[in-house]
Jmol script that loads the backbone (N, CA, C; Angstrom):
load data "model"
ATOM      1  N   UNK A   1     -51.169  32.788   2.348  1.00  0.00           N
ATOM      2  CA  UNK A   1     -50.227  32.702   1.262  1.00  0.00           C
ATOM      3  C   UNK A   1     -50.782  31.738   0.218  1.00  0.00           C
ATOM      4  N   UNK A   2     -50.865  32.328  -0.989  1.00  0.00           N
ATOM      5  CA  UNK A   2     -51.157  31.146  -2.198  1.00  0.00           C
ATOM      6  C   UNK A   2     -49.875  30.503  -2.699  1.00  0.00           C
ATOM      7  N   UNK A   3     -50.657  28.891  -3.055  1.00  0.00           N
ATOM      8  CA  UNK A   3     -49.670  28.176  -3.605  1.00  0.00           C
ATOM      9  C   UNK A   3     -48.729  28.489  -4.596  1.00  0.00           C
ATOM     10  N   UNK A   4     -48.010  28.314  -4.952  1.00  0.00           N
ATOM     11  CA  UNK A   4     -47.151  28.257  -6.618  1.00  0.00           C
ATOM     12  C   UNK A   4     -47.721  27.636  -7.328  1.00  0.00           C
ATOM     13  N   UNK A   5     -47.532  28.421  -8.404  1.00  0.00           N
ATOM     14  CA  UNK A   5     -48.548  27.785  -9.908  1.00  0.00           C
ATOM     15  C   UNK A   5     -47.003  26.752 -10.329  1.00  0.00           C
ATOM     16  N   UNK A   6     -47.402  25.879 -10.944  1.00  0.00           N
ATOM     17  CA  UNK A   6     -46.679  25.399 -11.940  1.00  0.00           C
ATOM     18  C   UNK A   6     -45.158  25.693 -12.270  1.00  0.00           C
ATOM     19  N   UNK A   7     -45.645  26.735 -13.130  1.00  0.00           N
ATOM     20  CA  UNK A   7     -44.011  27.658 -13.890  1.00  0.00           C
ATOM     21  C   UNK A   7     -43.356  28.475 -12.904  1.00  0.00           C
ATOM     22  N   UNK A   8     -43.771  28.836 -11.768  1.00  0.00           N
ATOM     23  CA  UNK A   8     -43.500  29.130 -10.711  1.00  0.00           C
ATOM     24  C   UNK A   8     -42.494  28.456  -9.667  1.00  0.00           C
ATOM     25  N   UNK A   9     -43.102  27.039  -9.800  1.00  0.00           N
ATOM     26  CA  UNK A   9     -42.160  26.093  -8.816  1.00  0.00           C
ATOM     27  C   UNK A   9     -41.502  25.942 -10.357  1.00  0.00           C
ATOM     28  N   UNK A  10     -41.504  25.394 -11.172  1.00  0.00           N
ATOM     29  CA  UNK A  10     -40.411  24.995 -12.275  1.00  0.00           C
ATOM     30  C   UNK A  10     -39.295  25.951 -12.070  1.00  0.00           C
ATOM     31  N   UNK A  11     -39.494  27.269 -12.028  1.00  0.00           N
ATOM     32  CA  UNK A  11     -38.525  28.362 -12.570  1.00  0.00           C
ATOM     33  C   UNK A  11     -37.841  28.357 -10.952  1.00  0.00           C
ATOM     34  N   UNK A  12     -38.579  27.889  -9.927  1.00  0.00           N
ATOM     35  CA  UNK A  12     -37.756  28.497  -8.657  1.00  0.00           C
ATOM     36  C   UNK A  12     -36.583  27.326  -8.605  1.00  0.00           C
ATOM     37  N   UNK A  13     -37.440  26.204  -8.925  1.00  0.00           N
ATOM     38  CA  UNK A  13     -36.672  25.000  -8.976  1.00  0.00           C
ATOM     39  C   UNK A  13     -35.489  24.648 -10.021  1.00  0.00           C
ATOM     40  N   UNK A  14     -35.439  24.930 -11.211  1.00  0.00           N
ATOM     41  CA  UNK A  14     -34.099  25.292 -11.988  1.00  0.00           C
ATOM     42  C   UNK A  14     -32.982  26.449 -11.505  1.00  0.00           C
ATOM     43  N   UNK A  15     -33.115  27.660 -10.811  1.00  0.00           N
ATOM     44  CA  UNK A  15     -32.861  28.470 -10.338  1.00  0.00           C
ATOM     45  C   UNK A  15     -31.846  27.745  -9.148  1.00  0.00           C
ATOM     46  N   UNK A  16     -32.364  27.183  -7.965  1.00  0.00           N
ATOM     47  CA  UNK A  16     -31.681  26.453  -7.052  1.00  0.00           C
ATOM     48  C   UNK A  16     -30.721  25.316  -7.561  1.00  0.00           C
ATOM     49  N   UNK A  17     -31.384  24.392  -8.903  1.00  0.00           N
ATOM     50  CA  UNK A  17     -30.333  23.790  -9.264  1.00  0.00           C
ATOM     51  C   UNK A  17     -29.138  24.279 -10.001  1.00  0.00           C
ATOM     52  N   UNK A  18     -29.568  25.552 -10.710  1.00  0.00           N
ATOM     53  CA  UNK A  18     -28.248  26.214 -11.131  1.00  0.00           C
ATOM     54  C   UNK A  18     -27.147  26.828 -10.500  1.00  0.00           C
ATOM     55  N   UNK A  19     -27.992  26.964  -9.164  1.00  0.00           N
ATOM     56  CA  UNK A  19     -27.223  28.080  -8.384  1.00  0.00           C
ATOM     57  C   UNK A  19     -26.149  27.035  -7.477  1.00  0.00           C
ATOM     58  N   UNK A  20     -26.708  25.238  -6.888  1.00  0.00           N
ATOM     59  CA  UNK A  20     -25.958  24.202  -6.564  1.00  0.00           C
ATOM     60  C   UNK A  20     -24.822  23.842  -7.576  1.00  0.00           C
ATOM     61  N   UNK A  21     -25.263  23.784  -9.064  1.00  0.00           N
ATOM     62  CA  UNK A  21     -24.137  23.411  -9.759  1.00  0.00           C
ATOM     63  C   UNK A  21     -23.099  24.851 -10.062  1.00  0.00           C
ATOM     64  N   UNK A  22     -23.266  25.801  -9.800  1.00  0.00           N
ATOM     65  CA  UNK A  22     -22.092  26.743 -10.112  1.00  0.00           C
ATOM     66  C   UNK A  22     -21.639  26.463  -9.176  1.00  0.00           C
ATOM     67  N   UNK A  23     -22.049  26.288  -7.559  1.00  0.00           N
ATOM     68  CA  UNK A  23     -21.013  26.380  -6.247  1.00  0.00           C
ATOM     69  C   UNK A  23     -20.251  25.284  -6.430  1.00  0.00           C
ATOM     70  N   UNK A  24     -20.767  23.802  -7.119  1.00  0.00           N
ATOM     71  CA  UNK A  24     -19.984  23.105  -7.144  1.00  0.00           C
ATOM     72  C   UNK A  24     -19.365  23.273  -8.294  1.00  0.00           C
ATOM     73  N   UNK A  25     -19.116  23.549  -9.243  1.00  0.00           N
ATOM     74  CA  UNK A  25     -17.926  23.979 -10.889  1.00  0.00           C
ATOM     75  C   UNK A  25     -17.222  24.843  -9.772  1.00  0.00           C
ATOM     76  N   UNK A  26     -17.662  26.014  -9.072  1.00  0.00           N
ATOM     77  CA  UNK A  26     -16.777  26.697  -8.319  1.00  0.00           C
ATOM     78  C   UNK A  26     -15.350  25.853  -7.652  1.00  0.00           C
ATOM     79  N   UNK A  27     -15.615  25.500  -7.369  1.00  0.00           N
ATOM     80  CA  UNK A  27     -15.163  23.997  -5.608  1.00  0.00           C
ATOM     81  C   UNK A  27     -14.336  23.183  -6.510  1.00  0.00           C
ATOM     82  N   UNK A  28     -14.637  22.891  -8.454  1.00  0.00           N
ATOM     83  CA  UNK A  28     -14.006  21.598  -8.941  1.00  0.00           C
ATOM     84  C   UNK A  28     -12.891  22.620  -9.304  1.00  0.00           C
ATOM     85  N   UNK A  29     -12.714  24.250  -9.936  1.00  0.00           N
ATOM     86  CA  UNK A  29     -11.773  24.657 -10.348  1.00  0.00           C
ATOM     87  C   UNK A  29     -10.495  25.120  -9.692  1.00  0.00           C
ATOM     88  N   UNK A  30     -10.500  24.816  -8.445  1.00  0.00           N
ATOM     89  CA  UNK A  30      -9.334  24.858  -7.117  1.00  0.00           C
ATOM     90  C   UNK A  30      -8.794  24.126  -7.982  1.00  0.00           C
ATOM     91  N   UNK A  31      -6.906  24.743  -7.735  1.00  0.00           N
ATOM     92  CA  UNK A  31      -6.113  23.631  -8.272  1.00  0.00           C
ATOM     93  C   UNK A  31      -4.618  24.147  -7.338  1.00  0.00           C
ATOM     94  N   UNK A  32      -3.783  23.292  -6.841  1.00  0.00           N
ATOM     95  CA  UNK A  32      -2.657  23.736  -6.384  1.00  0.00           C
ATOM     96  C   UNK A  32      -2.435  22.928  -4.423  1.00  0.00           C
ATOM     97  N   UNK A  33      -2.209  23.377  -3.941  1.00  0.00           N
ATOM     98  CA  UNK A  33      -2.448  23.326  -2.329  1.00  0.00           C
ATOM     99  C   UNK A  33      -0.759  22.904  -2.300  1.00  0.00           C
ATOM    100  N   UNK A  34      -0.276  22.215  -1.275  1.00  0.00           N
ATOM    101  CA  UNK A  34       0.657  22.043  -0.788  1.00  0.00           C
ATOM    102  C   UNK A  34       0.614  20.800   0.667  1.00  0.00           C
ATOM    103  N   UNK A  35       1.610  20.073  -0.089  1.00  0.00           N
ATOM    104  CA  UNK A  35       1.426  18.715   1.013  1.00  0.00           C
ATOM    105  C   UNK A  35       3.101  18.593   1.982  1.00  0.00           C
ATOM    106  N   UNK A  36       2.415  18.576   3.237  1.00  0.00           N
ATOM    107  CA  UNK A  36       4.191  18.010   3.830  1.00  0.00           C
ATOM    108  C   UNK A  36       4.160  17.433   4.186  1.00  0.00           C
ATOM    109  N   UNK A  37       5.485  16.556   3.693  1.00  0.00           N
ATOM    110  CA  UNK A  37       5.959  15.149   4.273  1.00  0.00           C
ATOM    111  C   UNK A  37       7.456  15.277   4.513  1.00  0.00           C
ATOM    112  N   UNK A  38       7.297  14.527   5.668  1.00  0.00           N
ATOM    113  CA  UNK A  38       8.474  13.947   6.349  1.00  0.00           C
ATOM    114  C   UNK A  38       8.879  12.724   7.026  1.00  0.00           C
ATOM    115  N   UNK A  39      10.130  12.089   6.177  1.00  0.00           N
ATOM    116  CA  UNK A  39      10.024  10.786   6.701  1.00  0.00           C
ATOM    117  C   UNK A  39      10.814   9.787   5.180  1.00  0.00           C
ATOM    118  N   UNK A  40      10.586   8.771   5.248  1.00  0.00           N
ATOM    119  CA  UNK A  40      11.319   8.218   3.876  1.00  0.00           C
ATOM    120  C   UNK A  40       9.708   7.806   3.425  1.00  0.00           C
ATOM    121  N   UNK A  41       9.927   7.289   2.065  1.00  0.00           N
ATOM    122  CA  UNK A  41       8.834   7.075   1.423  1.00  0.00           C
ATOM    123  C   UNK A  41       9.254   5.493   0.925  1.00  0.00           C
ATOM    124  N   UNK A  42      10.229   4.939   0.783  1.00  0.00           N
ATOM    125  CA  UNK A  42      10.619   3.630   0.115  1.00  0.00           C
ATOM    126  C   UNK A  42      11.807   3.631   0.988  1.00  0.00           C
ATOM    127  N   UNK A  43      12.002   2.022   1.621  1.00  0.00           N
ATOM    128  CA  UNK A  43      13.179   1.480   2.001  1.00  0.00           C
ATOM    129  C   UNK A  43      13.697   0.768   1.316  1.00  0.00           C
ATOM    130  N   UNK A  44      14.826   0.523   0.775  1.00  0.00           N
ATOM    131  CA  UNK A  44      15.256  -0.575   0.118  1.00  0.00           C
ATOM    132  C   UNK A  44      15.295  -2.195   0.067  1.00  0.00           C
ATOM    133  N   UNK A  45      14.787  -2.781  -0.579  1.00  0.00           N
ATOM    134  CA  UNK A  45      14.311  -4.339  -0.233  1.00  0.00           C
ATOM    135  C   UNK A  45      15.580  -5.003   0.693  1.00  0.00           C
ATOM    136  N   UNK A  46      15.338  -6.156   1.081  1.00  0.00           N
ATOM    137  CA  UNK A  46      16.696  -6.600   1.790  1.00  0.00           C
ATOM    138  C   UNK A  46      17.463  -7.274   0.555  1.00  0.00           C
ATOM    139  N   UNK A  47      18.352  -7.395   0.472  1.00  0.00           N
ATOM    140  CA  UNK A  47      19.527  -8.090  -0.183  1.00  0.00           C
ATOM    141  C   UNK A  47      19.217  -9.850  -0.070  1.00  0.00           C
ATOM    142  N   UNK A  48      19.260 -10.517  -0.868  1.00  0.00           N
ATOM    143  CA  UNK A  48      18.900 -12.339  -0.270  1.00  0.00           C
ATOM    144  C   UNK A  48      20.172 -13.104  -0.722  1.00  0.00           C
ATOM    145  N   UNK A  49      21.158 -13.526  -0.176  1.00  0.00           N
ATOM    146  CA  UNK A  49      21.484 -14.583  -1.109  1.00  0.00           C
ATOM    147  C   UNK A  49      21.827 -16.259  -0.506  1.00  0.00           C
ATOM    148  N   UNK A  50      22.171 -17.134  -1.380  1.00  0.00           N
ATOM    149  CA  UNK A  50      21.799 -18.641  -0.959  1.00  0.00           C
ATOM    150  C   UNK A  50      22.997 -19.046  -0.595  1.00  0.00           C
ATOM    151  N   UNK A  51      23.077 -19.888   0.691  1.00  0.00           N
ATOM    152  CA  UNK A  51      24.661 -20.384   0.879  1.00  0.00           C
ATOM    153  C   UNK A  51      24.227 -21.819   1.511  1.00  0.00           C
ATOM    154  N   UNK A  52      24.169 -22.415   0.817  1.00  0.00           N
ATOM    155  CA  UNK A  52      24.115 -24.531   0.503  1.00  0.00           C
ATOM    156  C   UNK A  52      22.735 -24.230   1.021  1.00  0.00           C
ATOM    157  N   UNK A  53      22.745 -24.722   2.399  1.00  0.00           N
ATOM    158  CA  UNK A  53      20.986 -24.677   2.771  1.00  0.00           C
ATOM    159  C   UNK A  53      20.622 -23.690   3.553  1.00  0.00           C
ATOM    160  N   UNK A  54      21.123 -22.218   3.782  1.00  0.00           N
ATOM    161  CA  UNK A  54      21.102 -21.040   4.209  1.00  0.00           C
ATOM    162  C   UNK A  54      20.310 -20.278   3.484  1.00  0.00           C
ATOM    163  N   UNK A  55      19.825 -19.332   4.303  1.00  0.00           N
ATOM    164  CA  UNK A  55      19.559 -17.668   2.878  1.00  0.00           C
ATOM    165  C   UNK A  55      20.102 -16.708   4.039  1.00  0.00           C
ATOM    166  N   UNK A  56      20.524 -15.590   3.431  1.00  0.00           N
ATOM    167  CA  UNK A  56      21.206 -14.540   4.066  1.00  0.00           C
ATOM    168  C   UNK A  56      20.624 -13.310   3.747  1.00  0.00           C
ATOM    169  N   UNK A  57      20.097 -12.808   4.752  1.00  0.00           N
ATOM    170  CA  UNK A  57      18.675 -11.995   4.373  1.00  0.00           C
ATOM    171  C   UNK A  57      19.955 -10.116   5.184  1.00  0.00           C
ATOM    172  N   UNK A  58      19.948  -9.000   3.666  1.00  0.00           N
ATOM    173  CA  UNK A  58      20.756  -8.330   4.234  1.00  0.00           C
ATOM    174  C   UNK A  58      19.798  -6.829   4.498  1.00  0.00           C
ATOM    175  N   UNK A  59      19.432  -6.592   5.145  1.00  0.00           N
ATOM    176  CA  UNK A  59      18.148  -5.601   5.129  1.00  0.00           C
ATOM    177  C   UNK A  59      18.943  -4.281   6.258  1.00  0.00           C
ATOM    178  N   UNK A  60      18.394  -3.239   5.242  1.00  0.00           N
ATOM    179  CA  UNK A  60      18.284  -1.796   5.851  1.00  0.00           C
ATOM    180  C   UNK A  60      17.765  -1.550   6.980  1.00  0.00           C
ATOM    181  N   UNK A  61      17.822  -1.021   8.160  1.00  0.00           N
ATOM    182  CA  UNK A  61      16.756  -0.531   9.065  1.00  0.00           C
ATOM    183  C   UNK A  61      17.885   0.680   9.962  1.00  0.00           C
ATOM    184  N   UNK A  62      16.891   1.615   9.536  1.00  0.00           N
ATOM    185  CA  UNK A  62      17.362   3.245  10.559  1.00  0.00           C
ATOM    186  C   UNK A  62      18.832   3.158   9.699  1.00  0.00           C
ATOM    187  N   UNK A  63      18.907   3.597   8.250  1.00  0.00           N
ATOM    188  CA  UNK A  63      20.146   3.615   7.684  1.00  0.00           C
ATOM    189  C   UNK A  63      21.516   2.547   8.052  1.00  0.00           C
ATOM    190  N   UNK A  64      20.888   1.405   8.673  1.00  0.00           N
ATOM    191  CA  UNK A  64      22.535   0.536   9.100  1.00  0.00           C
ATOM    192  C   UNK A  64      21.821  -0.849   8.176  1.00  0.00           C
ATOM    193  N   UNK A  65      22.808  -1.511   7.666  1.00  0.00           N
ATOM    194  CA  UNK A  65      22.942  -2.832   6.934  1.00  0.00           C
ATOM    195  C   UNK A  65      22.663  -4.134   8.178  1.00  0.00           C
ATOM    196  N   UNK A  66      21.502  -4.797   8.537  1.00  0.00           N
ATOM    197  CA  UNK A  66      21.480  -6.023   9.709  1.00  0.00           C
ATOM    198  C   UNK A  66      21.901  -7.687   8.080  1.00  0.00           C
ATOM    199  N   UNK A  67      22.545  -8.362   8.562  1.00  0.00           N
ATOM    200  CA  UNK A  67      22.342  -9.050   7.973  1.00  0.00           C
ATOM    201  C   UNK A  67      22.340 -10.390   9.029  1.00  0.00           C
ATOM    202  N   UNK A  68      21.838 -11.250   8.478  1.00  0.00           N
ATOM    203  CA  UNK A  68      20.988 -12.510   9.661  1.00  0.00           C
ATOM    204  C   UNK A  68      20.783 -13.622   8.455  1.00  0.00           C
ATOM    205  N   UNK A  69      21.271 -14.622   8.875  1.00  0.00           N
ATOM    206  CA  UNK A  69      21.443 -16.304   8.514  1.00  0.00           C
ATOM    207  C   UNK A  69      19.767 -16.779   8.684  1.00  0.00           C
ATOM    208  N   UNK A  70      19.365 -17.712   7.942  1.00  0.00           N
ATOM    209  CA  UNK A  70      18.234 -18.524   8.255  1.00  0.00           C
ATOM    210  C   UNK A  70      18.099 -19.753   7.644  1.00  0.00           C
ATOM    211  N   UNK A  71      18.215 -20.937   8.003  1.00  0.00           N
ATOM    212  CA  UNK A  71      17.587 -22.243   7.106  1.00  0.00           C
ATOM    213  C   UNK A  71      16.178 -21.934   7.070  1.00  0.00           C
ATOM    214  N   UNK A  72      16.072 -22.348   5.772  1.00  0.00           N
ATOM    215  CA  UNK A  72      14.795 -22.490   4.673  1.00  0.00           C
ATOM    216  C   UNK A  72      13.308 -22.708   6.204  1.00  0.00           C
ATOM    217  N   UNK A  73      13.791 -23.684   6.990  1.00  0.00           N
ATOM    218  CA  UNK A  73      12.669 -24.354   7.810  1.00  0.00           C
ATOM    219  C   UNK A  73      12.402 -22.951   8.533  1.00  0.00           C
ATOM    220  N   UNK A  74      13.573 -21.973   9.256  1.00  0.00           N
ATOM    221  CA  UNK A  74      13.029 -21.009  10.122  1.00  0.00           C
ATOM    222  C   UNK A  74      12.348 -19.789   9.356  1.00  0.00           C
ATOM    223  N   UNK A  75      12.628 -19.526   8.193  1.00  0.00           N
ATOM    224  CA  UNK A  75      11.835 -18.840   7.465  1.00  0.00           C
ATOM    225  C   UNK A  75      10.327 -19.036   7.046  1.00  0.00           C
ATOM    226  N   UNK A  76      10.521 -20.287   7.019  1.00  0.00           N
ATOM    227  CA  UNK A  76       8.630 -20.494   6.706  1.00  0.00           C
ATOM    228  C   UNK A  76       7.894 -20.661   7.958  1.00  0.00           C
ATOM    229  N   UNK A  77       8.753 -20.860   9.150  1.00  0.00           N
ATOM    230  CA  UNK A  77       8.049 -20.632  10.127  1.00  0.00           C
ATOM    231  C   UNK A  77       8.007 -19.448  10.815  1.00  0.00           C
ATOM    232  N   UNK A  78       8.865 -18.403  10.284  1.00  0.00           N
ATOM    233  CA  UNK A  78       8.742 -17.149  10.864  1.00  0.00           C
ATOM    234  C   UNK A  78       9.514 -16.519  12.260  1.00  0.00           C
ATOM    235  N   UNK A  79      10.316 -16.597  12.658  1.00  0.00           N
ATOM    236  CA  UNK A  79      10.727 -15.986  13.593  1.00  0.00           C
ATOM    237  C   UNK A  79      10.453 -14.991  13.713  1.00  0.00           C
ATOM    238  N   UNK A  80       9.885 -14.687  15.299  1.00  0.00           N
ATOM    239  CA  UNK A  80       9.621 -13.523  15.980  1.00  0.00           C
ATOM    240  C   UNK A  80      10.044 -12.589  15.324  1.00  0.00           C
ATOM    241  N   UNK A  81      11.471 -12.248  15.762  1.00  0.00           N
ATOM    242  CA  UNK A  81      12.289 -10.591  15.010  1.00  0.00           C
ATOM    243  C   UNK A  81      12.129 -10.502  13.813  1.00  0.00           C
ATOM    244  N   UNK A  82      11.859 -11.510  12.819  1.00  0.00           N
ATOM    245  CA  UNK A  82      11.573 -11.670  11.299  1.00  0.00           C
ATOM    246  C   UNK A  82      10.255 -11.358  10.643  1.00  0.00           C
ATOM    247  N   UNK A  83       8.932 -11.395  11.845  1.00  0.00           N
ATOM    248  CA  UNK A  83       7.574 -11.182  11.405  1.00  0.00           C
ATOM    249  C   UNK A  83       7.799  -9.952  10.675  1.00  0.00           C
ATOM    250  N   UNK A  84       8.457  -8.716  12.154  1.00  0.00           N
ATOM    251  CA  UNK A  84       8.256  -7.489  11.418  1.00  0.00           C
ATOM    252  C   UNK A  84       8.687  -6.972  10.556  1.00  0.00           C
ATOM    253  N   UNK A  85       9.528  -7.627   9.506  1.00  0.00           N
ATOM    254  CA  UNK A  85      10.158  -7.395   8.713  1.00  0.00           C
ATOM    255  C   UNK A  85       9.327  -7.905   7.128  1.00  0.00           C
ATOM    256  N   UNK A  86       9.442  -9.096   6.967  1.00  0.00           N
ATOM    257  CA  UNK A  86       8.517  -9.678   5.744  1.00  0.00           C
ATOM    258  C   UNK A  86       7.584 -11.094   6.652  1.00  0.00           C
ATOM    259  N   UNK A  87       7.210 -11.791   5.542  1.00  0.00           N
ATOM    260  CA  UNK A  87       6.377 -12.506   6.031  1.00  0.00           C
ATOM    261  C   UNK A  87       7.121 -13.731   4.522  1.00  0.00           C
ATOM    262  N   UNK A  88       7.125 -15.119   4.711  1.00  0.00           N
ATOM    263  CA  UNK A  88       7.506 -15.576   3.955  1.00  0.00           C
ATOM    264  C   UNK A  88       6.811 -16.810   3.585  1.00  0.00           C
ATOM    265  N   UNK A  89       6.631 -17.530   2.059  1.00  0.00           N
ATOM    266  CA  UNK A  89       5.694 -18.502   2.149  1.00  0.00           C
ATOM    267  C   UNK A  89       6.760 -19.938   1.002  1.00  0.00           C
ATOM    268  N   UNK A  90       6.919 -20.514   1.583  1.00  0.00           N
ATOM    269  CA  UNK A  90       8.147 -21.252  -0.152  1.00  0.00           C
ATOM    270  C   UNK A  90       6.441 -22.524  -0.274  1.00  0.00           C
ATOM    271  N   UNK A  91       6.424 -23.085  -1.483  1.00  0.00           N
ATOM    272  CA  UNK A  91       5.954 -23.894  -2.501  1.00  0.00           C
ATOM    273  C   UNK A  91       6.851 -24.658  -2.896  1.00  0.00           C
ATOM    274  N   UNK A  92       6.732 -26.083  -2.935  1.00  0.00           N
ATOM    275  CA  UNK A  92       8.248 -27.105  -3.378  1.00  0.00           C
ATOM    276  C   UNK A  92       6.805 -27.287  -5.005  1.00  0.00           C
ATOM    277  N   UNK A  93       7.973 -27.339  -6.328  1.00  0.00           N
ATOM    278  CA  UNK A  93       7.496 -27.584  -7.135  1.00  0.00           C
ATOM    279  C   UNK A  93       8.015 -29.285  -8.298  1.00  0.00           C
ATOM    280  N   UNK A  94       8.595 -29.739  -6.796  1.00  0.00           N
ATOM    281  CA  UNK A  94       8.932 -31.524  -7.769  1.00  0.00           C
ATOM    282  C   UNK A  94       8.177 -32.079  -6.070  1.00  0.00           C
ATOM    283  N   UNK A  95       8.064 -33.402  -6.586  1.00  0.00           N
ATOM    284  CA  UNK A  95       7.839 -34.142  -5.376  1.00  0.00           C
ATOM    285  C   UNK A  95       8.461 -35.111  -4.036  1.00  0.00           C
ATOM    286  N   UNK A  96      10.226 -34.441  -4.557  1.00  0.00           N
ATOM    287  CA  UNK A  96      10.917 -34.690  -4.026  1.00  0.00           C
ATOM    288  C   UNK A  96      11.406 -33.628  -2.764  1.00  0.00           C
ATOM    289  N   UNK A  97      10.606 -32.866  -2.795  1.00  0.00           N
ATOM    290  CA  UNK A  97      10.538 -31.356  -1.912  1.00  0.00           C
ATOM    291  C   UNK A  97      12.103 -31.044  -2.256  1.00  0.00           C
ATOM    292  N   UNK A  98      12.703 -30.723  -3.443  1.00  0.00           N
ATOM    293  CA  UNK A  98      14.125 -30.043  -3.854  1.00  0.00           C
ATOM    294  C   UNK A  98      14.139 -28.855  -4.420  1.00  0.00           C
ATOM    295  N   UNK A  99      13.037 -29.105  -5.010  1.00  0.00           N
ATOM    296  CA  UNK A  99      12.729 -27.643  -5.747  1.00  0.00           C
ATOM    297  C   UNK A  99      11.471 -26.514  -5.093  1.00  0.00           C
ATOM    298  N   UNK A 100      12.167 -25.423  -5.128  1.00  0.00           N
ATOM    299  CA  UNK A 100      10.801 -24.664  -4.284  1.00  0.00           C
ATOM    300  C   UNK A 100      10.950 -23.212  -5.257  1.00  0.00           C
ATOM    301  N   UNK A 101       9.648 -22.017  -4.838  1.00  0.00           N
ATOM    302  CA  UNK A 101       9.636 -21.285  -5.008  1.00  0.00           C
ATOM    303  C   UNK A 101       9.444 -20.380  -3.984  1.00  0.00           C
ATOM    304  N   UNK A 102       9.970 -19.874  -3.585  1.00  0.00           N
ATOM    305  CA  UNK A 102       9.986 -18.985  -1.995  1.00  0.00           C
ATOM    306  C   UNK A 102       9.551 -17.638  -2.550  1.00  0.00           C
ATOM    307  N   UNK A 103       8.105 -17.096  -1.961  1.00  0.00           N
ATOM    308  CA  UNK A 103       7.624 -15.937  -2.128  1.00  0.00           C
ATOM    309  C   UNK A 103       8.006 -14.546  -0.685  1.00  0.00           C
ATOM    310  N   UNK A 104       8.827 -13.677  -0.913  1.00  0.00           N
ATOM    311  CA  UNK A 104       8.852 -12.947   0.337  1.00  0.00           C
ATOM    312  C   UNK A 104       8.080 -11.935   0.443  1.00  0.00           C
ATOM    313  N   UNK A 105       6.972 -11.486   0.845  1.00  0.00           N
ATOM    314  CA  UNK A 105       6.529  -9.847   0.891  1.00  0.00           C
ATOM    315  C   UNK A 105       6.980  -8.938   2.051  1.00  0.00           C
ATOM    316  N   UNK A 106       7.516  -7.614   2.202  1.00  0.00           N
ATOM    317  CA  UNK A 106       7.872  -7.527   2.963  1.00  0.00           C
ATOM    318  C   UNK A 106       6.671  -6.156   3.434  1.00  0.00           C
ATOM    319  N   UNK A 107       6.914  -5.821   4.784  1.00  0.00           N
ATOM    320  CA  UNK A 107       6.064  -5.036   5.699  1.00  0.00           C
ATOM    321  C   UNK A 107       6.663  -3.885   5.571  1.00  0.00           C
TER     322      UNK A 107
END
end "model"
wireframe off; spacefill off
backbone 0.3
color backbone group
């Protein structure tokens, strides 16, 4: 078998790359499909509010309202049943530790 001249491999070689980029333009012009889901997509945040040195944390779970008491101290340390829920971090912003900023993220 003789080699390929030149214009030979050029032309075989544009040929294969044309023939890769139509399969892929082919593959990009799919449009449509269909996705299923089941399940909720967003729970509603918990409810917070402040009572003297309390917070009252009122949170959703499996459609029922739990609501649960905490001083400031058991929140930054986290209680067990509370991990899985948020995670909590407060910042005091005077130096009298009176003022804070309590960050909650929840899980």
């Amino acid at each position: 078998m003789q080699p390929l001249s030149a214009v030979k491999r050029t032309v075989l070689s544009l040929g294969l790359i044309t023939l890769f980029a139509a399969a892929a333009m082919a593959d990009a012009d799919r449009q449509g499909g269909v996705i299923h889901f089941s399940g909720e997509i967003v729970e509603p945040p918990c409810d917070i509010s402040r009572s003297e040195q309390r917070l009252a944390l009122s949170c959703s779970r499996e459609g029922q309202t739990e609501t649960r008491y905490y001083s400031f101290h058991e929140l930054t340390t986290a209680p067990q049943h509370f991990k899985g829920i948020a995670s909590v971090e407060m910042q005091y912003i005077d130096k009298q530790n009176k003022l804070a900023v309590m960050n909650i993220v929840y899980h």
